[in-house]
N, C-alpha and C positions, 0 to 999 in steps of 0.2 A: 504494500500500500504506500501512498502517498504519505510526505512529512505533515499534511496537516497546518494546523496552526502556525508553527515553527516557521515553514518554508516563507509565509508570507512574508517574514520579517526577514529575509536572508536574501542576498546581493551578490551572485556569486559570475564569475566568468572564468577562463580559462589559468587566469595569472590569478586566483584565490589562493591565498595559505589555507592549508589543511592540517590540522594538527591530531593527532592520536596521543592522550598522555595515559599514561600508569603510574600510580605510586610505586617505590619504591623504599629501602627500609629510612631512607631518612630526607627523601623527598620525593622528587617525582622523574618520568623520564619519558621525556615527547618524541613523537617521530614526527618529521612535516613534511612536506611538499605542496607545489603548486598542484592545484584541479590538473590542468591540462598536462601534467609529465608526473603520474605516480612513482615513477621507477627513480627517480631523482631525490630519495630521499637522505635526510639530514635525522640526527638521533643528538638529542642535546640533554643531557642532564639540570634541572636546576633546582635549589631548594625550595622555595614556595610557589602554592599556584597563583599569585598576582606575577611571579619574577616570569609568568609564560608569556604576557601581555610583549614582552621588549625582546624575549630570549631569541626569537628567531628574525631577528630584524625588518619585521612588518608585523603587522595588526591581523591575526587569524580570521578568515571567514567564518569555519568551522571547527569547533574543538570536540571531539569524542573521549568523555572521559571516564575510567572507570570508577568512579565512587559515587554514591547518590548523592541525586539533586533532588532536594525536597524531602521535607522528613514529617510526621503527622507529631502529632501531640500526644497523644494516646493510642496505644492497640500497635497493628503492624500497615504495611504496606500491600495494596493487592498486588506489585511487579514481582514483590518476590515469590511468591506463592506460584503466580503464573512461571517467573522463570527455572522455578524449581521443578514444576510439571516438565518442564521440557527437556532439561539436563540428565532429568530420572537419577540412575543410579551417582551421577557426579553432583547433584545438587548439593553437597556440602562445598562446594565452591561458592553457595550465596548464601553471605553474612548480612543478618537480619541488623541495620541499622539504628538506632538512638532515639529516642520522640528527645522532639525538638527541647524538653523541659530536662530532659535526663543530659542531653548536651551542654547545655546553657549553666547546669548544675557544676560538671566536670569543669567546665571552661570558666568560671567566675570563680572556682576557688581553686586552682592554679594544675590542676590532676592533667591537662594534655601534652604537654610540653617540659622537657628538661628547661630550668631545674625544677624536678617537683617537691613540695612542701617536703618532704619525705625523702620516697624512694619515688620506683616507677610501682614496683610491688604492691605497697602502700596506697599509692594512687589508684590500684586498680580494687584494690579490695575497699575503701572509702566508697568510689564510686557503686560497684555491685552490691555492696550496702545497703546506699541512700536509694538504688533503682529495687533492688527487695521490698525496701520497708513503704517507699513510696507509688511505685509503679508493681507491685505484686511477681517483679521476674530478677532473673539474674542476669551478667554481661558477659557472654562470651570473651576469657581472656582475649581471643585469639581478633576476635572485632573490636576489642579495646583499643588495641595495638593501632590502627584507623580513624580512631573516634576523629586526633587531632587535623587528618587529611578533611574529612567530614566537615569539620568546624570552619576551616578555609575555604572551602567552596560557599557552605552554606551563608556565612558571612557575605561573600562576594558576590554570590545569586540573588540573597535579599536585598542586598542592596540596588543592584544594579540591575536583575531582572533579565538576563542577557541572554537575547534567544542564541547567538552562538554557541552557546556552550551546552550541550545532550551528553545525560547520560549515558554508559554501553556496558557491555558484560566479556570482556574477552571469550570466555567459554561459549558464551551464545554465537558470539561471530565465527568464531574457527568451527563449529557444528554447521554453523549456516553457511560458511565454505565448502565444506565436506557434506553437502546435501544432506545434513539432517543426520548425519549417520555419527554416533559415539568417539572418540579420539583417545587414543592411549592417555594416563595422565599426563602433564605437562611435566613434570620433572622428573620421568623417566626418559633413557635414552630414543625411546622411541616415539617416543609423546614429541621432544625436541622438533625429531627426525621430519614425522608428520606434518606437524605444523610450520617448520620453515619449507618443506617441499607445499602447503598450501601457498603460504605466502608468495614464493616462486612463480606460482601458475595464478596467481589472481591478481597480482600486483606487478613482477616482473620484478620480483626482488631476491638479491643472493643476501638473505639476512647475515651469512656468515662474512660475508666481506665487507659491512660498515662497520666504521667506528665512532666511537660515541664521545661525544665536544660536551663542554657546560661544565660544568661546577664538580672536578674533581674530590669534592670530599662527600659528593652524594654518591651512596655505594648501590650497585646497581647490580641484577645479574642475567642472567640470557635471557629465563624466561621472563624476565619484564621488559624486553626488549620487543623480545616477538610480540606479545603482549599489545605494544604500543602501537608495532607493526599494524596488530589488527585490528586495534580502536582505528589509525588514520584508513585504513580501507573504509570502517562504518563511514569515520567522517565525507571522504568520496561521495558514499553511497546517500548520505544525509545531502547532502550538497544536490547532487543529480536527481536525489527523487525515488532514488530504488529504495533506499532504508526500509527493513520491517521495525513495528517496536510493537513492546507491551506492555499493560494492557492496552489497543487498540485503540477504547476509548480513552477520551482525556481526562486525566483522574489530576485533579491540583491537589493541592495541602495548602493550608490552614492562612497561608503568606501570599497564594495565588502561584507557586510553581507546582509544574506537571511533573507526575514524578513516572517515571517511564525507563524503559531500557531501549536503546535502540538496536539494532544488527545487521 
């Protein structure tokens, strides 16, 4: 299907920046190119996601990025549920995000970011705490590790509202490469194998022969590379109009952003 809403607000020609970002363990890690030459791309490291705006020396059409945009207040999200249906047995690859109150909590008394009041330990069990006693659940250690990626965005989106920037799901798009069909894990040697021979045949890219420019103290590793690989294919496809996303319909949260996966 069509992008929908999004598209109206999007301005794209063949000299568009195209950006694909992924977190990484202590920022983030873009892959770009112009619309009109995918094969042309650039892998830049940088620590925050405002440092994306300057990192590739012009103003991105489109950004694909994997973290959510839009968070509810209470309860969960319908994207994950739907993107869980569709990964089946790999759906522990989608970490149930934050209500925007449990974030705000973390982030107002200092728990996302080094240095923390504490530990990082500390911080995480403070948090799953106050989300126990307040929100009736606990916080995945493992999507703790995130919150902070989370808080940047969300910060940035409410404010600014910026239709360039859509959510994505790595896992959704390399399935939606491989026609719907399962992929070895990703950090098996064959999971690698797979997904750099996708990227090859859909993009025209030898992921093993770029290398990767930007902010040398962000530590980065392969599979957050391919990773980014295949957010900047969605962004393409966001751009041109092929994108699927889901849910289907347009589902906002509570601030007016649509909270969606795209692929």
């Amino acid at each position: 299907m069509s992008n929908g809403l999004k598209m109206q607000n999007l301005k794209v020609d063949p000299s568009t920046l195209l950006i694909g970002l992924d977190g990484c363990k202590n920022g983030w890690i873009g892959a770009a190119s112009e619309l009109g030459d995918l094969t042309n791309v650039r892998l830049i490291k940088i620590r925050s996601f405002d440092d994306l705006f300057g990192a590739f020396g012009a103003s991105p059409g489109v950004v694909a990025v994997d973290m959510p945009v839009g968070l509810v207040n209470d309860g969960s999200r319908a994207v994950e549920g739907a993107a869980r249906k569709i990964l089946g047995s790999q759906a522990s690859s989608i970490f149930t995000p934050p209500e925007r109150i449990l974030l705000e909590f973390a982030s107002l008394n200092g728990h996302l970011e080094s240095p923390y009041p504490s530990s990082y330990d500390d911080s995480y069990n403070v948090v799953n705490d106050w989300a126990g006693n307040f929100l009736d659940h606990g916080v995945q250690r493992q999507a703790f590790g995130i919150y902070g990626k989370i808080a940047e965005i969300d910060r940035y989106m409410t404010a600014e509202r910026d239709p360039r920037v859509h959510e994505a799901h790595p896992e959704l798009i390399f399935r939606e490469m491989n026609n719907g069909d399962q992929l070895p894990p990703k950090r098996q040697a064959e999971g690698v194998e797979s997904r750099t021979a996708l990227l090859a045949d859909k993009m025209g890219v030898d992921a093993g022969l770029l290398s990767v420019g930007g902010d040398d103290s962000v530590k980065s590793n392969r599979d957050d590379e391919l990773d980014a690989l295949a957010l900047l294919w969605t962004a393409k496809r966001i751009a041109t109009g092929e994108a699927r996303r889901i849910p289907e319909v347009v589902d906002f949260d509570p601030v007016g952003l649509d909270m969606a996966m795209w692929f």
